[in-house]
C-alpha positions as CSV (number, residue, x, y, z in Angstrom):
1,X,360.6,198.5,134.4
2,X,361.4,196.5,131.4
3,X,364.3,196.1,129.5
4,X,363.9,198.1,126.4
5,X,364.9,195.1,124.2
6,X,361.6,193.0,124.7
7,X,359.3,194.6,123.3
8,X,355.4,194.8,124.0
9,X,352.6,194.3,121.2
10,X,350.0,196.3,120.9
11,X,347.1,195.2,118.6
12,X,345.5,197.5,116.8
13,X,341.6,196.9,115.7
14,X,338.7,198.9,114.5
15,X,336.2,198.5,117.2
16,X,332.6,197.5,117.0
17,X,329.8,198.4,118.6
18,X,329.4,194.9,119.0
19,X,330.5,193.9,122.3
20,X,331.3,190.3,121.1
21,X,333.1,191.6,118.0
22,X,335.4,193.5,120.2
23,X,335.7,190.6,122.9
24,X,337.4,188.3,120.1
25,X,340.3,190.8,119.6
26,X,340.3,190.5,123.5
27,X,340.5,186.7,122.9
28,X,343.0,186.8,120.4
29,X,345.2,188.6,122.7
30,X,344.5,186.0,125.5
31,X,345.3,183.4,123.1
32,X,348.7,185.0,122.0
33,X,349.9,185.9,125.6
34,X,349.6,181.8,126.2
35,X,351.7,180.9,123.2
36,X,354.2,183.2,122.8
37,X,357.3,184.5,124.6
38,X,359.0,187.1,122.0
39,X,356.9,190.0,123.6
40,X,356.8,191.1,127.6
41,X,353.4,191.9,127.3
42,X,350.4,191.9,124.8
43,X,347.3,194.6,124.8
44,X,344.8,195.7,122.2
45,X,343.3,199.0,121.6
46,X,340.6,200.2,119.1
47,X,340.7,202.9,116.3
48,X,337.3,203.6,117.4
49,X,333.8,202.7,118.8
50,X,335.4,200.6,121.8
51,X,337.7,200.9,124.6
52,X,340.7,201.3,125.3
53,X,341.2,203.6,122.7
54,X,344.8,203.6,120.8
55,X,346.0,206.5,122.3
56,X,344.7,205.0,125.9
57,X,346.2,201.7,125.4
58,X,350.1,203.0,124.2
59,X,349.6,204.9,127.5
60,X,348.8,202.5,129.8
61,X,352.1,200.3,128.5
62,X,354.4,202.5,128.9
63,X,352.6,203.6,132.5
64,X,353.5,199.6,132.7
65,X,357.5,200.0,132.1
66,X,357.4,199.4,128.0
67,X,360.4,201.1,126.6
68,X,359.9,199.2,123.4
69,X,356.3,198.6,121.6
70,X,355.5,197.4,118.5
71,X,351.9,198.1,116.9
72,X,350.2,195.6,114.7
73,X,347.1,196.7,112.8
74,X,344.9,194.2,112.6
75,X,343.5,195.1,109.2
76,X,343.2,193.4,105.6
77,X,344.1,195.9,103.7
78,X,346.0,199.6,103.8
79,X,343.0,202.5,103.8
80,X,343.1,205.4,105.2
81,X,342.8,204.1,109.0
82,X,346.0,201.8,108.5
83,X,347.9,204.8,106.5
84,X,346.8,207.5,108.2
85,X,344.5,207.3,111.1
86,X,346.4,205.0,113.4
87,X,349.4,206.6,112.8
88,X,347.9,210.1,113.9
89,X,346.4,208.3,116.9
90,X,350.2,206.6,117.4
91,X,352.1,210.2,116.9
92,X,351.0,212.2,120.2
93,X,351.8,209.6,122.3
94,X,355.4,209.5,120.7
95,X,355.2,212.8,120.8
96,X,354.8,212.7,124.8
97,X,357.4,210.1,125.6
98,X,360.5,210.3,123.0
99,X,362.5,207.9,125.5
100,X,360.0,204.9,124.2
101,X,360.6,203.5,120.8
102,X,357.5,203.0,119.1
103,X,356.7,201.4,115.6
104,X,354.2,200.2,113.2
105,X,354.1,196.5,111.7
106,X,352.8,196.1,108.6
107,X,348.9,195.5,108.5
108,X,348.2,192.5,108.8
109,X,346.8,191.7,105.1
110,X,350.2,192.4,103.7
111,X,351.7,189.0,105.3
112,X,352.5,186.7,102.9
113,X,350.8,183.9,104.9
114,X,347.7,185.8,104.8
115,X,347.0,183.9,100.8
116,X,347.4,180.3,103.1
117,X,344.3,181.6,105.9
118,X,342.5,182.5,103.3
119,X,342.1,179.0,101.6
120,X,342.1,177.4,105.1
121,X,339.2,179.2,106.2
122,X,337.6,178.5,103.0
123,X,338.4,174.7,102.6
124,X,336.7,174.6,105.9
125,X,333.7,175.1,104.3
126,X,334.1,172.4,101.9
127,X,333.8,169.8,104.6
């Protein structure tokens, strides 16, 4: 079991019906695992149109031992699926397993760094 004061990350992303669109949050996840040591564990799960759903992904966590997960939508901006559909999609799980603490990040367009990608990624261009 873990200790309940590491938590585990689960990242949160639309879903495609793309396979490859849905193989880079996959990717992303592999990349994070290798160069970070904050969280036990890191998963992602999808809002919708890909598997593991989100409800299927908190579940298989905490059938891993987490006592402690943090969600991180991976979205630009806060519409209805950051303010209200993943939390629905979060609260049943909770519901089911009170004994594991469970919260939301902020989405990832509200981080401050977010103004710094942007002009990377676009500079990029320039060369």
């Amino acid at each position: 079991m873990s200790s309940p004061h590491i938590p585990h990350l689960l990242i949160v992303a639309h879903g495609s019906r793309r396979a490859a669109s849905n193989q880079e949050i996959q990717h992303l996840v592999d990349r994070l695992l290798a160069s970070q040591t904050q969280f036990a564990s890191i998963a992602c799960g999808f809002l919708e149109l890909a598997e593991p759903s989100i409800p299927d992904a908190l579940r298989q966590l905490i059938a891993q031992g987490a006592q402690f997960v943090v969600i991180m939508p991976y979205f630009l901006s806060a519409g209805r699926h950051v303010s209200e559909d993943i939390p629905a999609e979060i609260a049943a799980v909770a519901e089911a397993h009170p004994e594991v603490k469970i919260v939301i990040a902020e989405y990832l367009g509200a981080a401050n760094e977010i103004d710094q990608v942007l002009l990377s990624q676009a500079n990029k261009s320039l060369a």
